[in-house]
Each structure stands twice: as structure tokens, then as C-alpha cells.
C-alpha positions in Angstrom: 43.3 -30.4 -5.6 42.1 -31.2 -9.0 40.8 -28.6 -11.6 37.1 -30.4 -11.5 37.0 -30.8 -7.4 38.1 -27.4 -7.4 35.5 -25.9 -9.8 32.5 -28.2 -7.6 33.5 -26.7 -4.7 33.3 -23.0 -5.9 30.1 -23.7 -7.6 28.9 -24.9 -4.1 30.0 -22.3 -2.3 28.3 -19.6 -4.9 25.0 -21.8 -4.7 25.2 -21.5 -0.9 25.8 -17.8 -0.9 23.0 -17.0 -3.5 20.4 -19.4 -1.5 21.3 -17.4 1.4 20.6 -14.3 0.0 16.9 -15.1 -1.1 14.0 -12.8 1.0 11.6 -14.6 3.3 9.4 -14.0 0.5 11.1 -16.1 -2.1 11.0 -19.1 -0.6 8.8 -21.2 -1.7 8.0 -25.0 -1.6 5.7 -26.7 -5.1 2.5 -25.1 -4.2 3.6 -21.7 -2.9 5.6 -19.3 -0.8 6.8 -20.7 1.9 6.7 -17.0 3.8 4.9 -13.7 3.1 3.4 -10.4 4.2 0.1 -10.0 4.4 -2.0 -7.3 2.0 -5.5 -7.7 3.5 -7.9 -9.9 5.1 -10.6 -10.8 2.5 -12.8 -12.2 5.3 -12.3 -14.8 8.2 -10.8 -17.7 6.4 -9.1 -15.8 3.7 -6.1 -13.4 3.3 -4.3 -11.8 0.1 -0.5 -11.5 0.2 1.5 -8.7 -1.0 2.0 -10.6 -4.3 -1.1 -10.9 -4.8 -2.0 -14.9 -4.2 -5.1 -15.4 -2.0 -4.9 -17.9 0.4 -7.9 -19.6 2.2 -6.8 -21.3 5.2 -7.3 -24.9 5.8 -9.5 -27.0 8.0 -11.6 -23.8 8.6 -14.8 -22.3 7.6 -16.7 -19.0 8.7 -19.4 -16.8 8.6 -19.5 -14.3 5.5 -18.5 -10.9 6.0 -19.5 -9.7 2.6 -23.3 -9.3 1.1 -24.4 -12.0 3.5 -24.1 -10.6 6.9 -23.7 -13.8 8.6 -23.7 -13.7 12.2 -20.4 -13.5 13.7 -18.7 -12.6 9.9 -17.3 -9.4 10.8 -16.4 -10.5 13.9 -14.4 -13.1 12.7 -12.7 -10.3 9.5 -11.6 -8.3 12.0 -9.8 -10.9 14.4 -8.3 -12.0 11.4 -7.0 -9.2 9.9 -5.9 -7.8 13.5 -3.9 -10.9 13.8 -2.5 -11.1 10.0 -2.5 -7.7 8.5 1.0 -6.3 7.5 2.6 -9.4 9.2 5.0 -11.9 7.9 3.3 -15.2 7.9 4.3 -18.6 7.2 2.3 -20.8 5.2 2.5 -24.4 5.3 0.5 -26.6 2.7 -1.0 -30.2 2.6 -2.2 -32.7 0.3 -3.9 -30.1 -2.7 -2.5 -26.7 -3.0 -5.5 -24.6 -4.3 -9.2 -24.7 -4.4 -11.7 -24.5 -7.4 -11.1 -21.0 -7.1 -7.7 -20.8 -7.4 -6.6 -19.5 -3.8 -3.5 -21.5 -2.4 -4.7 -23.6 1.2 -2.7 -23.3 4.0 -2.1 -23.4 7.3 -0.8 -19.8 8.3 1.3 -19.3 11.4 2.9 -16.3 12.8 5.8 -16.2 15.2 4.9 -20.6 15.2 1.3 -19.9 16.5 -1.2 -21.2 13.9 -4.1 -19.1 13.3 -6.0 -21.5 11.5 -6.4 -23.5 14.9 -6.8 -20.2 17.1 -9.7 -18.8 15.3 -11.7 -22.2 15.9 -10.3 -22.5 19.6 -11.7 -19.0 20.6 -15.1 -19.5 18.5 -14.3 -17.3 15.3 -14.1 -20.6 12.9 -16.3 -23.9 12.4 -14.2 -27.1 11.4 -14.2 -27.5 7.8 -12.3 -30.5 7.0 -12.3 -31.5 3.8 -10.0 -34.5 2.7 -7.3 -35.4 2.2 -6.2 -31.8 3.6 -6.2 -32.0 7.3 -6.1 -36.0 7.6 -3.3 -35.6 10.2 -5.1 -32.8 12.5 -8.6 -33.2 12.3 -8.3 -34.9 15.6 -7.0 -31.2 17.2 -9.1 -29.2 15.0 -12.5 -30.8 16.2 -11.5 -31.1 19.6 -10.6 -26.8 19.5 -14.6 -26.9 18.2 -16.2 -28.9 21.0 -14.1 -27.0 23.8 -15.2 -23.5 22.0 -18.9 -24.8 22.2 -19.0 -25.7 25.4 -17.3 -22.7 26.3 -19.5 -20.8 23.8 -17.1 -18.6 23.1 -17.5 -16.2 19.9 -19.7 -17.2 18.0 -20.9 -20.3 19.5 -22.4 -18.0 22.2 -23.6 -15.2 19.9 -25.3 -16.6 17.0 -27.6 -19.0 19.3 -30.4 -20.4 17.0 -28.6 -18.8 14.0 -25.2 -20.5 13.5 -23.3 -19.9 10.6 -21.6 -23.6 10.7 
């Protein structure tokens, strides 16, 4: 085998091993990690991982938990973080990465069930879609929100006459 086959090969086979040495935390794709644990739930719609980097989830919006006491907002800060905290999540981006603020958007999943899409099919999230994020799930997003209206589950049945959305 020749000298410069043979030195491609070894440098293939050390690039493998390193890349399969990286933690689920490393990986990343241009606009973030691809995989994280979660610190805390800021509110509803917004987590901090452990390294730091809010994250506001995509194609949702809800009610304030903080100084605003928006119906249904702790309700919908404490399904959050009993689905999120300490767990390893994986994030999944779109069009833009972050918002004015700085906070990566994402879909977050855990164990492949997206929490984004849960917290508006049980009521705990209004649609937000803002474009071009979402473009290709809109569709599923608003239909989750007419089914938890009719439903009126969460907060669709709770905050009657004052909804958040």
C-alpha cells in the first residue's frame, strides 16, 4: 500500500475515533448544540441549558410566569420544567437560529416526542408562528390549537374571557 494511502487511512480512522468520542453535548450543528441537559425552565416557552444558552422554542407562545401573572403562566412553567428539567433534550433548528434577544429557537424533543407541539396539543401553548421558522409545520401546529380549543383543555378552558394568546 503506498506511504500516502496509508497515512489517509490512519488519519481516517483517528478522525472516526475522536468524532466518536465527542459527549451528546458537543454536538452541534451552525446554530447550536445539537443535544443538551437542561438547567431550568425560565417560563413556558423558554429553557436554559447547562451551558448556559437559553433557548425559546419555536412555533410557540405562552402566558408569562413572571411580574405579569398571566392566566395559565405558571401552569404552563411547571409542565415545562416537569417535562424538561435535568433531561437530555435534543434541539433541532430552522430557518433563523436566535431571536432579538439572543436565545437559540428550537424545536426540543425528548426521547423523539417534541414538546414544542405537546404543550399546544394539551392547551399549555398558543401557536406562534413567525416566518420563515415553522413554514413546514404550521399546518400541525394550528391544527394541535383548534383540537385543544375545542377540547378546552388547559388554558383554553381556564382563562375564558381572559386568554393569554
Amino acid at each position: 500500500m503506498p506511504l500516502l494511502t496509508r497515512s489517509v487511512s490512519a488519519l481516517t480512522l483517528v478522525t472516526l475515533a475522536i468524532a466518536g468520542c465527542s459527549s451528546p453535548a458537543e454536538e452541534a450543528d451552525a446554530c447550536g448544540p445539537t443535544r443538551a441537559v437542561v438547567a431550568r425552565a425560565i417560563d413556558g416557552d423558554t429553557i436554559e441549558l447547562e451551558s448556559g444558552e437559553r433557548v425559546r422554542y419555536l412555533m410557540i407562545d405562552t402566558p408569562e410566569s413572571t411580574n405579569q401573572d398571566e392566566c395559565w403562566g405558571e401552569e404552563a412553567k411547571a409542565v415545562n420544567e416537569a417535562l424538561v428539567l435535568g433531561q437530555e433534550i435534543t434541539l433541532t433548528y430552522d430557518a433563523v437560529c436566535t431571536d432579538r434577544y439572543g436565545r437559540l429557537l428550537a424545536y426540543v424533543a425528548l426521547e423523539g416526542y417534541e414538546i414544542n407541539l405537546a404543550l399546544v396539543e394539551h392547551g399549555h401553548a398558543c401557536v406562534l408562528y413567525l416566518p420563515p421558522n415553522g413554514d413546514h409545520s404550521v399546518e400541525d401546529f394550528e391544527a394541535a390549537e383548534e383540537l385543544a380549543r375545542r377540547r378546552g383543555s388547559g388554558l383554553w378552558g381556564a382563562c375564558v374571557g381572559d386568554l393569554p394568546c
